[in-house]
N, C-alpha and C positions, 0 to 999 in steps of 0.2 A: 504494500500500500504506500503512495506516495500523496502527500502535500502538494498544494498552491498556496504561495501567499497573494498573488491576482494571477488574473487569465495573463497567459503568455509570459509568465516568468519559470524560470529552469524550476522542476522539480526539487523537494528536499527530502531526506531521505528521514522519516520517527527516531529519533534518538532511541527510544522504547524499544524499538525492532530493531536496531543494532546491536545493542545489550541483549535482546533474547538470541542475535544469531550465535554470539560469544560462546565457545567451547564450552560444557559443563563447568569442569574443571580449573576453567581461570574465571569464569564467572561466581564460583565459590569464592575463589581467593579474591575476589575483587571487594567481592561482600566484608570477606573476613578482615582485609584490609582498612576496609570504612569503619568497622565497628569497634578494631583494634584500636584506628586513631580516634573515634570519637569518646573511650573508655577512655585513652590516654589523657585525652586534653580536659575530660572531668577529671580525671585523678592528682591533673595537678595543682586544678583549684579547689583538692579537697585540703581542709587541715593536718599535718602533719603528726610526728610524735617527738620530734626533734627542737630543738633552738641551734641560730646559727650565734658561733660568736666571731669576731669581727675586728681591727685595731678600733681602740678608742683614742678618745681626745692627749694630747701630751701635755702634761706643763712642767714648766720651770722653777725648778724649789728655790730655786736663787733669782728667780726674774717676779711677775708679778701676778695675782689674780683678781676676778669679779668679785667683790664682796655681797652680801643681799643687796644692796641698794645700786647695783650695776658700778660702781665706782674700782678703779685700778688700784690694789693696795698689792704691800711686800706681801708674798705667798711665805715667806717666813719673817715676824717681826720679833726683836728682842727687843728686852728691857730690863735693865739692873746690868749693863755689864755691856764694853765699848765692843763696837760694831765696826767693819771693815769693808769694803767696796769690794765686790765681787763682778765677775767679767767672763763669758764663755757662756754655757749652760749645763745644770743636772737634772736631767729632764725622769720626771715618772712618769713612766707608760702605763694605757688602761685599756680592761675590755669590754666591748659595749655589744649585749647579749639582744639577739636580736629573735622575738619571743617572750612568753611566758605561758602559764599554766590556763591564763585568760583566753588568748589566741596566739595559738604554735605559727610557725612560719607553713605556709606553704609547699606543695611538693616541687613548681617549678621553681623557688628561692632555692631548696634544697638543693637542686639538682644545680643551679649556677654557681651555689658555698661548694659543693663538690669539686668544681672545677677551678674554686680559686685557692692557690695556696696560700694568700696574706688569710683568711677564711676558715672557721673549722666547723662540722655539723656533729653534735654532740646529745645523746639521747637526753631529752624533758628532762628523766627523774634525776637526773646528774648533776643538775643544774636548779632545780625546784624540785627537793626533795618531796617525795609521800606526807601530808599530812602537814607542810609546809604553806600558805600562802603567801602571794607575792609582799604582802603589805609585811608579811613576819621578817623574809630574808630580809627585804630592805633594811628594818629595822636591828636585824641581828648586821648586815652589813655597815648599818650606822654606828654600831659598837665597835666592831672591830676597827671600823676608821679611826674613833676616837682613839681606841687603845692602842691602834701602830703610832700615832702619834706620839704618846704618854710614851710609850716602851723607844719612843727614836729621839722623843728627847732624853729622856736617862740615860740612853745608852752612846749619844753623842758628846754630853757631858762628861757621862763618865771617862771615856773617849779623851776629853781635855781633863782628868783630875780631879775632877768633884767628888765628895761621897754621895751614896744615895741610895734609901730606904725603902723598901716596897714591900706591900703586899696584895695575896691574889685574891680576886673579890668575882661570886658568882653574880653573873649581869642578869642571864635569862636562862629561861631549859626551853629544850624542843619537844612539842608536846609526842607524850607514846615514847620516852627516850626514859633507856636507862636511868638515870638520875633523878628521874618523875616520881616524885613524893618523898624522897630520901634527901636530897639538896635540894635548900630554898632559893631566893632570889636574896642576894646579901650578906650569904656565907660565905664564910672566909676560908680560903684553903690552905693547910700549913702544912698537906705530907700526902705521901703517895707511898704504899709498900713501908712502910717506917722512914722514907727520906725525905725529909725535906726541901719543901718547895720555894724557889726563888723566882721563880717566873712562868711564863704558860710554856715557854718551848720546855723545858724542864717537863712539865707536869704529863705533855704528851706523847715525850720520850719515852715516859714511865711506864703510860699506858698501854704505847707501842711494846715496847719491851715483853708486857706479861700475857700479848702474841692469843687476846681472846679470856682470859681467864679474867677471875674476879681479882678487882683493884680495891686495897681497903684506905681509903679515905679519910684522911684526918683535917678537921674543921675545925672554926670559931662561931658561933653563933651565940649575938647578946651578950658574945663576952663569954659565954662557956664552951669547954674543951669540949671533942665529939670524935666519935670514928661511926663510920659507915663501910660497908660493903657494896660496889656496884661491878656489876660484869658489862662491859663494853660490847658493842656491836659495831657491825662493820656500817663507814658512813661515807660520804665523801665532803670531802674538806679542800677549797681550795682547790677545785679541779683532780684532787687527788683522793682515791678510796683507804681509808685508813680504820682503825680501831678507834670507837670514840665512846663515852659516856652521854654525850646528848647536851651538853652546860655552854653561852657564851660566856667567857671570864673576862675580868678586864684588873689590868694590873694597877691599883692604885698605890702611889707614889705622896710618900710625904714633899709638903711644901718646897720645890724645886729652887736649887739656890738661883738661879738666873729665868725669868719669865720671857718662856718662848710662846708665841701666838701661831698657829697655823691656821691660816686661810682657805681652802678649799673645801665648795661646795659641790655636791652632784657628786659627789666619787667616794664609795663604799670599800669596803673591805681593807685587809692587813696588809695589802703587797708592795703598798710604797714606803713602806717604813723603811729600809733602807737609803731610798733615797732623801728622804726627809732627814733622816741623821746625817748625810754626806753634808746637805744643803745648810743645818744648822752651821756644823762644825766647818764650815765656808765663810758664812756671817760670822762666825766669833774669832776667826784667826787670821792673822795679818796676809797681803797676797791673795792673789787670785789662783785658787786650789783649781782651777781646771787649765790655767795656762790658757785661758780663750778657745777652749774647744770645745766641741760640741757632743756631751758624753751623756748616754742616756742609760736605764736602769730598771731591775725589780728585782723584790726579795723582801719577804717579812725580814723581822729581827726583833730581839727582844732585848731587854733591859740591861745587859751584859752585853750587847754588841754578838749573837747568833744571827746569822744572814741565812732564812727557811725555805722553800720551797714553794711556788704561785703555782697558777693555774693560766692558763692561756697564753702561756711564753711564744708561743709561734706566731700569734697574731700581735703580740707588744713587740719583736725584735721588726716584722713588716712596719708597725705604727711606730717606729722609733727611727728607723728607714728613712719613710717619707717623711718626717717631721726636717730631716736634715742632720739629724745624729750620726756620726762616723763610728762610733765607738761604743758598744752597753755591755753594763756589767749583769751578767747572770749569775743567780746561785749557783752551786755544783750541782747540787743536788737536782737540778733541771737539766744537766748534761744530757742527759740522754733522747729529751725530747727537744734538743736544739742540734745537733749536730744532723747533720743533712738536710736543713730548714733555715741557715742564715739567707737572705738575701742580698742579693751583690750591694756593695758598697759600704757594709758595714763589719765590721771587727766586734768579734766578743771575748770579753775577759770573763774565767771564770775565779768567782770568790765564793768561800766561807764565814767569812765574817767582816765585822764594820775595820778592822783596821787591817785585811786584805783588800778592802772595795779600797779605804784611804791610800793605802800604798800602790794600786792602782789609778784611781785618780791622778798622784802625785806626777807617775814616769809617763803617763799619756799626756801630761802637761810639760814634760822635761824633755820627750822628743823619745823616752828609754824605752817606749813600750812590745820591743819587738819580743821579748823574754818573760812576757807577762802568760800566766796558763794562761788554755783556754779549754773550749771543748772536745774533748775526744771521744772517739768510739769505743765503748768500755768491751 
């Protein structure tokens, strides 16, 4: 059967009747073809089970940030104690989780984080725990901000000679966690297995150590002595699965002999203490400690100057990259998820602690740093 579209014009031939003359056999696949891509392209505006994470913003622990009122102030200020001109940058790197338990990313985002290596796609509950809401992490991440702080000035001070006092103070529990009904909000922690406790990396060394089994817990509460028993479960912390009790702590510090201010907002969690203790110990000592270069960084650390382990090193060594950073310093203890993942143009130094990161700073400003560790493949 043939068509006219008016008298005396050439015939056309049913599109209908050409698809019926189609071989059985690729007229199946043609089908299964159409229905494969039109499942495909619903599936990838369905929601996902994933969050992607991504480089975040960089700042300058020695340059300057937003205060609430949009206004430029020092991202570190002191007071009681003379201050020096500082030059170059200590940039801390962040990462900006793109997701939540509200709405996951998509499958075609997933599939483009796939193919980006600044980029990582990392399963929901890894990221937003079970039982976790978003408005809790935030707030467990607003503690731990506070306390890389408190733990980078201690331990930059101490760093320069000061004495300095501390104790470990329970902030929050995770609800359904270990420690739920047994530790309050306010208790003080003075011991783990019979040893006494100086700070949180201490307290979760201990934990890790007893590799699952129960940890007997010694407290303060209201002023009276206390022991507990908890058994740990597996958690992930910091991008990383670890043994944990379920508690955020926050190390409080008697009255600090010099008053440091830290400035930034929007940015949670422990991983720029590091660089925040580089940046203090910048400000309080003569010289320009980077020699004008441009040295970027991450790593918890706590009150003694321990440089810990982050979460999302691959996407802060890309965001430290682009920012125009030559040079970051990574924990060791992230070696293994940086080595095959630097991006050209930059250099990594690996440290253990605040006055390995310092002794590094120092020879990447002296021109020395070709003798500096770095990452190797263990």
């Amino acid at each position: 059967m043939t068509l006219f579209d008016e008298p005396g014009e050439r015939p056309r031939t049913n599109p209908l009747s050409a698809i019926r003359r189609l071989p059985r056999r690729t007229l199946v696949g043609v089908v299964a073809l159409a229905v494969a891509l039109v499942a495909l392209f619903t599936l990838t505006l369905l929601p996902s089970t994933y969050v992607i994470q991504q480089p975040g913003p960089v700042y300058n622990t020695i340059g300057t940030a937003q205060n609430a009122d949009g206004v430029d102030v020092p991202l570190i200020a002191v007071e009681g104690a003379d201050t020096y001109e500082t030059g170059g940058s200590l940039d801390l790197t962040t990462v900006q989780v793109v997701g939540n338990r509200e709405q996951t990313p998509r499958w075609i985002e997933i599939a483009a984080a796939w193919l980006d290596p600044s980029k990582a796609v990392v399963p929901l509950e890894s990221v937003f725990p079970a039982g976790t809401t978003s408005e809790q992490r935030e707030e467990q991440n607003a503690v731990m901000m506070v306390d890389s702080q408190a733990d980078a000035t201690a331990a930059a001070l101490r760093e320069l000679g000061f004495e300095i006092d501390a104790r470990i103070t329970v902030a929050s529990l995770v609800e359904d966690s270990p420690a739920e009904g047994l530790l309050r909000e306010g208790d003080v922690v003075v011991s783990a297995n019979g040893t006494h406790i100086s700070d949180v990396t201490q307290l979760r060394e201990l934990i890790q150590q007893a590799g699952g089994a129960p940890v007997q817990i010694g407290y303060q509460r209201d002023g009276a002595d206390a022991t507990t028993t908890i058994t740990p479960t597996r958690a992930v912390i910091d991008g990383a699965e670890s043994w944990a009790i379920g508690v955020s702590l926050m190390t409080d510090y008697d009255e600090f002999p010099v008053d440091v201010h830290i400035q930034l907002d929007n940015v949670g969690g422990p991983s720029a203490g590091m660089m925040f203790a580089l940046g203090i110990i910048d400000v309080l000592t003569p010289g320009e400690a980077t020699g004008g270069e441009d040295i970027a960084g991450t790593g918890t650390i706590d009150g003694v100057g321990t440089v810990g382990p982050i979460g999302g090193i691959r996407q802060k060594l890309y965001g430290a990259r682009d920012a125009g950073a030559e040079w970051f310093l990574a924990p060791e203890s992230n070696c293994d998820q940086v080595v095959g993942h630097i991006p050209d143009g930059l250099s990594v130094v690996s440290v253990g602690t605040l006055d390995e990161a310092r002794d590094a700073v120092e020879a990447i400003a002296e021109g020395g740093a070709a003798d500096l560790p770095t990452c190797t493949a263990g």
